[in-house]
C-alpha positions as CSV (number, residue, x, y, z in Angstrom):
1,X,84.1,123.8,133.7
2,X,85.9,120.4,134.3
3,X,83.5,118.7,132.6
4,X,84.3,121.0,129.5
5,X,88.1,120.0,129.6
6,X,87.5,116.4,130.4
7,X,85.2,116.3,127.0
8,X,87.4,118.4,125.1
9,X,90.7,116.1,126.4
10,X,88.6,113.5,125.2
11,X,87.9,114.6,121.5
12,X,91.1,115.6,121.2
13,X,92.6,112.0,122.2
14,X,90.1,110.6,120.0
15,X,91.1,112.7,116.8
16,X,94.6,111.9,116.8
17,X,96.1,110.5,113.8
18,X,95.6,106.7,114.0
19,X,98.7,105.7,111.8
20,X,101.1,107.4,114.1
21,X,99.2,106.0,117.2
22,X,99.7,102.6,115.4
23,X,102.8,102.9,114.4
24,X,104.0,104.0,117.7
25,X,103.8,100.6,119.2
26,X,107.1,100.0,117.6
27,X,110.1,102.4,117.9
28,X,109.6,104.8,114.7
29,X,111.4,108.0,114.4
30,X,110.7,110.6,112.7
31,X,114.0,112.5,112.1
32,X,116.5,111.3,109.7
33,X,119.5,112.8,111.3
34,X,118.4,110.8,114.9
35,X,117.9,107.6,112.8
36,X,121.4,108.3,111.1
37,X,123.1,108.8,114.5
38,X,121.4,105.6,116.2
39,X,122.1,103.7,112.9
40,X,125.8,104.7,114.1
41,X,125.9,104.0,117.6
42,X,124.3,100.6,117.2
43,X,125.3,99.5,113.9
44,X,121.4,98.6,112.0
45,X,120.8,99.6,109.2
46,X,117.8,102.1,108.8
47,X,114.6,101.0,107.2
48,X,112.7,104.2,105.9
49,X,109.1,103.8,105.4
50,X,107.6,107.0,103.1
51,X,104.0,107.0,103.2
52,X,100.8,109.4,102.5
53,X,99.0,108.1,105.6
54,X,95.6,110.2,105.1
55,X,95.6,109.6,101.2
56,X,97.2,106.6,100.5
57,X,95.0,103.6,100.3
58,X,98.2,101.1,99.3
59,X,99.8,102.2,102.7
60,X,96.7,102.0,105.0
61,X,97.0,97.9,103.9
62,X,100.6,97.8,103.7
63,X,100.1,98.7,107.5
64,X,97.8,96.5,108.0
65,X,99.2,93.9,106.1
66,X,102.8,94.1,107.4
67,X,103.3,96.1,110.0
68,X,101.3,94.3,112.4
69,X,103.1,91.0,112.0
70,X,104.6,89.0,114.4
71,X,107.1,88.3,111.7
72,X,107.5,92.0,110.7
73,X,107.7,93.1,114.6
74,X,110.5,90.4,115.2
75,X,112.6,91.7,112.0
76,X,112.1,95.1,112.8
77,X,114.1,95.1,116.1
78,X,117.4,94.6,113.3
79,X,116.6,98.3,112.1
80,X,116.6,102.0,113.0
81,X,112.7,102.5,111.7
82,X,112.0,106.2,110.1
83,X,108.6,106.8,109.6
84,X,107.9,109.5,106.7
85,X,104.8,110.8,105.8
86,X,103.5,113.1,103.7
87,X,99.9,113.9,104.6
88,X,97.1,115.8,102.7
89,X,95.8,117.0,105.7
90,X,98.7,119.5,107.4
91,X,96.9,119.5,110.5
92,X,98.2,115.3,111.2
93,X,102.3,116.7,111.4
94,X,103.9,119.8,112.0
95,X,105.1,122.3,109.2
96,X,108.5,121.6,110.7
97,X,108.0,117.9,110.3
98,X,106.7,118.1,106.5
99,X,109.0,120.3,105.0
100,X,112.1,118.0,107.0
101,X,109.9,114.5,105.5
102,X,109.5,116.6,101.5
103,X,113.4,116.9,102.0
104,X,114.2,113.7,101.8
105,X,112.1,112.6,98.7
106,X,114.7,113.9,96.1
107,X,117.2,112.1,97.9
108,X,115.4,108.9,98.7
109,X,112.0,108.7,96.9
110,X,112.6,110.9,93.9
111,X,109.6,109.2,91.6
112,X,107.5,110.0,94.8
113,X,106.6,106.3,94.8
114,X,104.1,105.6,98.4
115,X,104.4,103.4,100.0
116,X,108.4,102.9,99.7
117,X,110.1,100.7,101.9
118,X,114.1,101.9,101.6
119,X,116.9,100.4,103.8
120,X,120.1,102.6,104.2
121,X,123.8,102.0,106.0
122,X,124.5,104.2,108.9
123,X,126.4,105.7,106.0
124,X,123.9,106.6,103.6
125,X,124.1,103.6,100.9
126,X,121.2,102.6,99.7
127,X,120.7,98.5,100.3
128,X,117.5,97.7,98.4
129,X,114.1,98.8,98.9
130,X,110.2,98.1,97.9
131,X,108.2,100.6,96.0
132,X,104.3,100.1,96.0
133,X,102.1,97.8,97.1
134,X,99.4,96.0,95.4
135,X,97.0,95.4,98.0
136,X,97.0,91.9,97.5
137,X,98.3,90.8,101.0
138,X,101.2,89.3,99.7
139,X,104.2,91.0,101.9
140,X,106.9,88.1,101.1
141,X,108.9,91.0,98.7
142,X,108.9,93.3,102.5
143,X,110.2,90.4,104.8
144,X,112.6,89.8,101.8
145,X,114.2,93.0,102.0
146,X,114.4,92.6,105.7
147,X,115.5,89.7,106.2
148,X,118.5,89.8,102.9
149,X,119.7,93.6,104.7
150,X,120.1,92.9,108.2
């Protein structure tokens, strides 16, 4: 019987979503209304990052590409970070978690562009973002943003 919950612990360890495991390594929220109130208290901005991490092949590489940068990781301790993805598969987030992520794409990705890198004031006001990504490895435009918002 152990044996059964050790290998069953094990597969389900194994399945979990690798973009959020990733991701995790740095301090991403997922809940717009905690990122507004840390945004507050410490006075960063908030950097929201909307992506389709099961579909979309432009924010697997933006990942890659950027997120796992020595230069992105040092940048990234100026922000709140808000992770918000929009899966395929409804089994990677809860149904909570989706319908609170699809609520904020008329507000701050109404073309439903992925990925979209967005930075915000504590208050709400947009600063600049980055919509896309071409796959090309070039991630000056995302350190730009970063770096001009701080």
């Amino acid at each position: 019987m152990m044996r059964y919950f050790l290998i069953l612990a094990l597969s389900l360890i194994l399945a979990s979503p690798v973009e959020n495991t990733q991701l995790s390594r740095n301090p991403w929220l997922t809940d717009y209304h905690t990122a507004v109130s840390e945004s507050k208290m410490t006075g960063r901005h908030i950097l929201i990052y909307f992506t389709g991490s099961d579909w979309c092949a432009p924010c697997r590489k933006l990942k890659q590409d950027l997120f796992e940068t020595e230069a992105f990781k040092a940048l990234s301790q100026d922000y709140v970070l808000l992770y918000i993805d929009i899966p395929v598969n409804k089994d990677l987030i809860s149904s909570a978690q989706l319908a609170h992520n699809k609520a904020l794409l008329p507000k701050f990705n109404s073309k439903g562009v992925f990925p979209l890198l967005k930075v915000l004031t504590s208050g709400e006001k947009e600063l600049g973002e980055v919509a896309g990504y071409d796959m090309n490895g070039k991630i000056d435009p995302y350190l730009s943003l970063l770096r001009q918002n701080r």
